[in-house]
C-alpha positions in Angstrom: -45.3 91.0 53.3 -47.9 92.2 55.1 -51.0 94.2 54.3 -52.5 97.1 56.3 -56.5 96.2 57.7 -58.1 97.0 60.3 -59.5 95.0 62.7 -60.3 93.7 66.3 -58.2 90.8 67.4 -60.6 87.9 68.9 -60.5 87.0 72.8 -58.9 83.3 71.4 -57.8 82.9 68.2 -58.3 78.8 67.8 -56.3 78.9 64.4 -53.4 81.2 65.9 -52.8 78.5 68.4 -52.7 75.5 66.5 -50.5 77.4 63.7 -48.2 78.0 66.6 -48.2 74.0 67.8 -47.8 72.9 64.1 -45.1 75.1 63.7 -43.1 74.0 67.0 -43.7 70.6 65.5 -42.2 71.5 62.1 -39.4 73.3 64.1 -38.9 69.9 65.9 -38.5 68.2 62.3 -42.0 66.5 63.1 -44.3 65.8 60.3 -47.7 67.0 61.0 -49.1 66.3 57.6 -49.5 62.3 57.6 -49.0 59.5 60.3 -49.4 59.8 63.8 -48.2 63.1 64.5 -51.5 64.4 62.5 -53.6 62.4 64.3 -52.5 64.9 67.1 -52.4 67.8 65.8 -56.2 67.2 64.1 -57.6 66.2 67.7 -55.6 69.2 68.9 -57.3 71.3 66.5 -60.9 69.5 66.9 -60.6 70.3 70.8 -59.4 74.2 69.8 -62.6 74.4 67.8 -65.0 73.5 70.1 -64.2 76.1 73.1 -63.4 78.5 70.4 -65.0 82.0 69.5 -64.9 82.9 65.8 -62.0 84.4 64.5 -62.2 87.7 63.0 -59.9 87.2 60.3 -61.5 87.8 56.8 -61.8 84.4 54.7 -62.6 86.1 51.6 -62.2 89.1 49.5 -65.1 91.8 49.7 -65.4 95.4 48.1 -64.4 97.3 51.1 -61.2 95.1 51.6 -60.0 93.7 48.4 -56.9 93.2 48.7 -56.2 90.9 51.5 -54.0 87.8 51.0 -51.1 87.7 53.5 -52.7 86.9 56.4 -53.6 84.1 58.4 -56.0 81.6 56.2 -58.9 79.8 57.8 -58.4 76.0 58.5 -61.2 74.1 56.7 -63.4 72.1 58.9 -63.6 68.1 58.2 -66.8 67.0 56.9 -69.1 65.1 58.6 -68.9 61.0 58.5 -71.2 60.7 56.7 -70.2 62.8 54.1 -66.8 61.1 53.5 -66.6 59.7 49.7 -64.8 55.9 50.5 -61.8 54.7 51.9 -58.9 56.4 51.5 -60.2 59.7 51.7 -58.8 61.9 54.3 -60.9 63.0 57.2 -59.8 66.7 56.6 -60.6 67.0 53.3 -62.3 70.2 52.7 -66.6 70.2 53.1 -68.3 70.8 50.0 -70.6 74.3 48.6 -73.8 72.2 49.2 -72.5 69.0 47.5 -70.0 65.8 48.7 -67.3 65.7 46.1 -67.5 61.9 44.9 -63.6 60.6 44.4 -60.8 60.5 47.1 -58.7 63.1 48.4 -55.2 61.8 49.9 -51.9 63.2 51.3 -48.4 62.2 50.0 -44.9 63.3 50.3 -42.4 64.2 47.2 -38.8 64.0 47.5 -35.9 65.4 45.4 -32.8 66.7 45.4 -34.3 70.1 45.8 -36.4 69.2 49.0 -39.8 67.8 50.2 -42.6 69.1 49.5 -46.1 67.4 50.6 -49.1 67.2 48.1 -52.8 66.3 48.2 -54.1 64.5 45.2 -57.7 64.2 44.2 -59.2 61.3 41.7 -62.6 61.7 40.8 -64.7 58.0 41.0 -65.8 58.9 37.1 -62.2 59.5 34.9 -62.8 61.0 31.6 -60.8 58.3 29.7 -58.2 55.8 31.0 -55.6 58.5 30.2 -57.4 61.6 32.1 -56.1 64.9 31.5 -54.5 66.5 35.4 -54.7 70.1 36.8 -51.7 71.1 39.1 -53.5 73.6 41.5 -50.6 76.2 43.2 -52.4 78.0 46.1 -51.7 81.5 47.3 -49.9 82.8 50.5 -51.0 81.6 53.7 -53.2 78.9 52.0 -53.3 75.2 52.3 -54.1 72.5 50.0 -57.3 72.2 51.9 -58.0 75.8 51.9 -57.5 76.0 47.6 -59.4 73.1 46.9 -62.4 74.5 49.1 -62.1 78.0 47.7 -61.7 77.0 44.2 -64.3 74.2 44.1 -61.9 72.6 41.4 -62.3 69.2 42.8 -66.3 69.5 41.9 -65.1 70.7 38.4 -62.8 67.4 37.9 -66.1 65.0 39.0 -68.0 66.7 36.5 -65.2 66.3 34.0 -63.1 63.5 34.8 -59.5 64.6 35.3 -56.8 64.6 38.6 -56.4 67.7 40.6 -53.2 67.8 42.2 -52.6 70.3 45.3 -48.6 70.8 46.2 -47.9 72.7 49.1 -45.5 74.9 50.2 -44.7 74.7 54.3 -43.8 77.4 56.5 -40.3 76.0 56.8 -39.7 77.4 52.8 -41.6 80.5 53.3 -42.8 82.2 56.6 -46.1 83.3 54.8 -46.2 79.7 52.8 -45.5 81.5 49.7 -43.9 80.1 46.9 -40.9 81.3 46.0 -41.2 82.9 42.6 -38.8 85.6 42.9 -35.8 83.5 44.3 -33.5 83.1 40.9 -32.7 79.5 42.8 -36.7 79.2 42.2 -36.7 80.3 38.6 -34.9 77.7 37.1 -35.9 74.3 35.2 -33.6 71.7 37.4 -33.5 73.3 40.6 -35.4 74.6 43.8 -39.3 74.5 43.6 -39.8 74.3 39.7 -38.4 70.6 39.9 -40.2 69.8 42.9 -43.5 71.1 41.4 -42.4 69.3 38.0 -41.6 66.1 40.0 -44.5 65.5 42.0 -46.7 66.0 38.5 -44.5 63.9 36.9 -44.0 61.2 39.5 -48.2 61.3 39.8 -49.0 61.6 36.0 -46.6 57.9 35.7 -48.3 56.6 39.3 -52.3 56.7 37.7 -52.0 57.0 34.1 -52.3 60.4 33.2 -52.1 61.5 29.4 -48.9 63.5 29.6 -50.1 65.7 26.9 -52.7 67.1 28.8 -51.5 68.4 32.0 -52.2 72.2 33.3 -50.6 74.2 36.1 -53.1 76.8 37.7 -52.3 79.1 40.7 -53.3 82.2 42.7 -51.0 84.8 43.7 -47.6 83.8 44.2 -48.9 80.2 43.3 -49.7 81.9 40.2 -46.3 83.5 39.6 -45.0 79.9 40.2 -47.0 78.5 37.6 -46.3 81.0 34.9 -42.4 80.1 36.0 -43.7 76.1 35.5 -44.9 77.0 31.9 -41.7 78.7 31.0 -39.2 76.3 32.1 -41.2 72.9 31.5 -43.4 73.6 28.8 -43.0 69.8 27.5 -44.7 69.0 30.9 -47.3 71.7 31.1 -49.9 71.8 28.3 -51.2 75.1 29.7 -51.5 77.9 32.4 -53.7 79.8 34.4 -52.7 82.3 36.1 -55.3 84.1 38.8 -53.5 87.6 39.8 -49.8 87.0 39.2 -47.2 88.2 38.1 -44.7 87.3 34.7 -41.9 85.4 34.5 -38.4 87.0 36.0 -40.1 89.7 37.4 -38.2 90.1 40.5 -35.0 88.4 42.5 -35.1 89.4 46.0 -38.3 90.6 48.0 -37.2 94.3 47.3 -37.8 93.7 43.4 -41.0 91.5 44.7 -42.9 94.0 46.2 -41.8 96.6 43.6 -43.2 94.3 40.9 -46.1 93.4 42.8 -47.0 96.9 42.9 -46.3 97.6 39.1 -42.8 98.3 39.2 -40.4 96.8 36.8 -37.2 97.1 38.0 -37.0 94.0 39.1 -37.1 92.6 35.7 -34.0 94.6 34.8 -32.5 94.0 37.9 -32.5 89.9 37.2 -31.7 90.3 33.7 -28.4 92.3 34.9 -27.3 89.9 37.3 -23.9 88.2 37.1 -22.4 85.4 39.2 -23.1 82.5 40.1 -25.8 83.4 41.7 -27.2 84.5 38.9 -30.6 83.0 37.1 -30.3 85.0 33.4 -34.1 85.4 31.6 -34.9 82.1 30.2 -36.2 82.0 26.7 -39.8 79.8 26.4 -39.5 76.2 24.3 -42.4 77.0 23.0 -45.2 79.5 23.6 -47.7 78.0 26.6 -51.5 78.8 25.9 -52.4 81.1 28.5 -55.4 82.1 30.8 -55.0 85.2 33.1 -57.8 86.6 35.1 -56.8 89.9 37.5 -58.9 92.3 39.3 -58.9 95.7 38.5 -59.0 97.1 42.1 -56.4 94.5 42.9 -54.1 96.2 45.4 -51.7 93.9 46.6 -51.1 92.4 42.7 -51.7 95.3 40.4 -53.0 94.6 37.6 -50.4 95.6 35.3 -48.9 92.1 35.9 -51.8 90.6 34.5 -51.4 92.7 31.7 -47.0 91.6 31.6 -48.1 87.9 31.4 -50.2 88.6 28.4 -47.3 90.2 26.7 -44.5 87.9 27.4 -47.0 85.5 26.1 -47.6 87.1 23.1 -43.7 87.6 22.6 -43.0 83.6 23.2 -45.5 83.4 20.2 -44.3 85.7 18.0 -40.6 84.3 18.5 -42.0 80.3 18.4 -43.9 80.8 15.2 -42.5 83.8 13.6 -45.7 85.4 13.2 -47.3 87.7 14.6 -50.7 87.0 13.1 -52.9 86.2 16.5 -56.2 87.4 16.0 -57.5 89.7 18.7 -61.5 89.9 20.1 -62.3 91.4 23.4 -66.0 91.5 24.5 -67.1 93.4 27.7 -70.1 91.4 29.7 -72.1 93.2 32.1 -73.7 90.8 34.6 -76.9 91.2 36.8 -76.1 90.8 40.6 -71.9 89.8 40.1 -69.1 91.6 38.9 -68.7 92.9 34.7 -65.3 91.6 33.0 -63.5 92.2 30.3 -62.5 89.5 28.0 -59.8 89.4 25.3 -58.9 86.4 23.3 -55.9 85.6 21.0 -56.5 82.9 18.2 -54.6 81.5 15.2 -55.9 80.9 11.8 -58.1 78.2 13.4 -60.2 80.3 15.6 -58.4 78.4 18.7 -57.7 80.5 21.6 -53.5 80.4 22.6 -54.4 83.4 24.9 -56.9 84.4 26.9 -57.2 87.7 29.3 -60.2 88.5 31.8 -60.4 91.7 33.6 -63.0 91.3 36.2 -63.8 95.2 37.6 -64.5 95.7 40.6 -63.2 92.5 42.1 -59.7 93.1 44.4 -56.8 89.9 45.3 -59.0 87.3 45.2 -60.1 83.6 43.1 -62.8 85.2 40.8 -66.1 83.2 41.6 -65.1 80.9 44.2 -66.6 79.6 47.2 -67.0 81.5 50.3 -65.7 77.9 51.9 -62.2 78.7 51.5 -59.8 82.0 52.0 -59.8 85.0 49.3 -62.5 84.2 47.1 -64.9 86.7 44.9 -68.4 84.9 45.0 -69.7 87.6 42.6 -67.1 87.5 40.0 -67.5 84.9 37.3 -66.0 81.0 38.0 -62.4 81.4 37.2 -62.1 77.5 37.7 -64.5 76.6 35.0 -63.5 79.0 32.8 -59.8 77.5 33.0 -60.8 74.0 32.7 -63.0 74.9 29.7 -59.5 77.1 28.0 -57.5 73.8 29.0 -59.8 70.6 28.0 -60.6 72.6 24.6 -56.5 72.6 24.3 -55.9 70.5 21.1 -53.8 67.6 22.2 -50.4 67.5 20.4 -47.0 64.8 21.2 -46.8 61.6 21.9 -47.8 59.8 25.2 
């Protein structure tokens, strides 16, 4: 995919050439994200930076170009020595808004029958309890673990709170763009493609440090978001709740012709998937149970309309309806108007308890970007209001239900 902007390409792109020498790597079968072979490519990247002019290439969503996404991401800068938390903490780990983060951040590979897929984790030096609660962080297109965490300043949220923040990440060799795949039907599906290596890696981490496997969340942006509102409909056991940041619902598309049609409102993909036959065929999957929900979307969004947003909220409130048989969800929307950022629009849906099961935030003005995130990282809206905290606060005030 590939959005119209305008601009100036730089004399020497530093980025653009070490993309292209991680990628001939990757094409060699090389592993550039751990061991030796990083090494390299970091001191090739170092040496890039320091006879490099800065790129043109916008890191973050503004008013006059809101909807940029699919294009090439900045690479976060290491931080200083002396700003490394302890041991174990990888040297490119993304530099703080104005504050070290205080746990370790570390690389790992996952492997299962559907692939390999590499993963940073982060552990705070504070957990909330021995059994901490985890938040499964899907970035957007052209993004990196690195990138997400920086932009999304959830790793600052998780010191102050005490829970893991796991960062999978999708490589070029799955997806040109690094996109994940949402609107494959391979990719739609509870024991194949990425869903099971998503659901693995949380899985295989949640059993590694003692995570309270009733309180794990799946957030994402974009296409990371799509994948995570396909996470909560075909593991819900695993996934305590969602948060989707301009996405898109569940079997909305099958092929990037349905994609892009969806992505711009359209919803013939859905009825394209749902009349599919075959054996390639991935047939509309029916929810468990209904997944508390938290969308935020953009009202100028141009490369996500945000109709989708809107979808996810009614497929939602559908799975509800059908899991409970009733349709008694309270409704309350307020409409904030803030000094100096961006007004929103938010609606919540309660039970007979007052707790929230769905929550929608319009946020006007802002385009295809993480709603109040840092400037540090790619296609983030400073002035809109902290999508991260307000999804940690939806998922910690969760009530928690199973058995460990």
């Amino acid at each position: 995919m590939k959005i119209p902007f305008h601009l100036s390409p730089p004399s020497f792109d530093a980025n653009a050439v070490q993309a292209t020498i991680r990628n001939a790597l990757a094409s060699a079968g090389l592993d550039t994200t751990s061991g030796p072979m990083h090494d390299v490519t970091e001191t090739i990247r170092r040496a890039l930076s320091q006879g490099a002019a800065p790129s043109s290439v916008p890191t973050a969503a503004s008013a006059s170009d809101p909807d940029v996404i699919d294009v090439t991401a900045r690479v976060v800068g290491s931080e200083p020595e002396g700003e490394r938390a302890r041991e174990g903490q990888r040297a490119d780990a993304p530099a703080s808004a104005g504050r070290a983060t205080s746990g370790t951040f570390t690389a790992h590979v996952f492997t299962n029958r559907a692939g390999t897929r590499a993963y940073k984790l982060y552990v705070p030096a504070k957990l909330d309890t021995p059994a901490p609660p985890m938040v499964v962080m899907l970035h957007g297109c052209t993004q990196s673990a690195d990138d997400f965490a920086a932009g999304t300043q959830m790793n600052h949220l998780a010191d102050e709170h005490g829970f893991l923040v796991l960062y999978p990440e999708q490589p070029a060799s799955a997806n040109p763009s690094k996109c994940w795949n949402w609107f494959k039907p391979q990719d739609q599906m509870r024991d194949d493609g990425e869903p099971s290596l998503i659901a693995g890696i949380a899985a295989e981490v949640a059993a590694r440090h003692g995570v309270d496997s009733r309180r794990i969340f799946v957030a994402g942006l974009s296409a990371g978001a799509a994948m995570a509102v396909v996470l909560g409909e075909t593991h819900p056991e695993l996934f305590a709740g969602v948060g989707a940041h301009s996405g898109l619902p569940y079997g909305s598309a099958h092929d990037i012709p349905s994609a892009l049609a969806a992505m711009k409102g359209g919803r013939s993909g859905a009825a394209g998937l749902k009349n599919m036959t075959g054996a390639g065929a991935a047939p509309r999957k029916k929810a468990a149970r209904a997944a508390p929900i938290i969308v935020f979307h953009g009202d100028r969004d141009h490369t996500v309309q945000q109709s989708n947003g809107a979808d996810i909220v009614q497929q939602a409130l559908d799975a509800h309806t059908k899991a409970t048989l009733d349709a008694g969800l309270r409704v309350s929307t307020e409409r904030v108007t803030r000094a100096g950022g961006r007004s929103f629009t938010r609606t919540s849906h309660t039970d007979d308890t007052g707790r929230a099961c769905i929550e929608s935030w319009t946020v006007h003005g802002a385009g295809h970007a993480w709603s109040g995130g840092s400037a540090k990282g790619s296609y983030t809206d400073a002035a809109g209001p902290d999508a991260s905290a307000e999804m940690v606060r939806f998922f910690l005030a969760l009530p928690v239900t199973g058995v460990v």
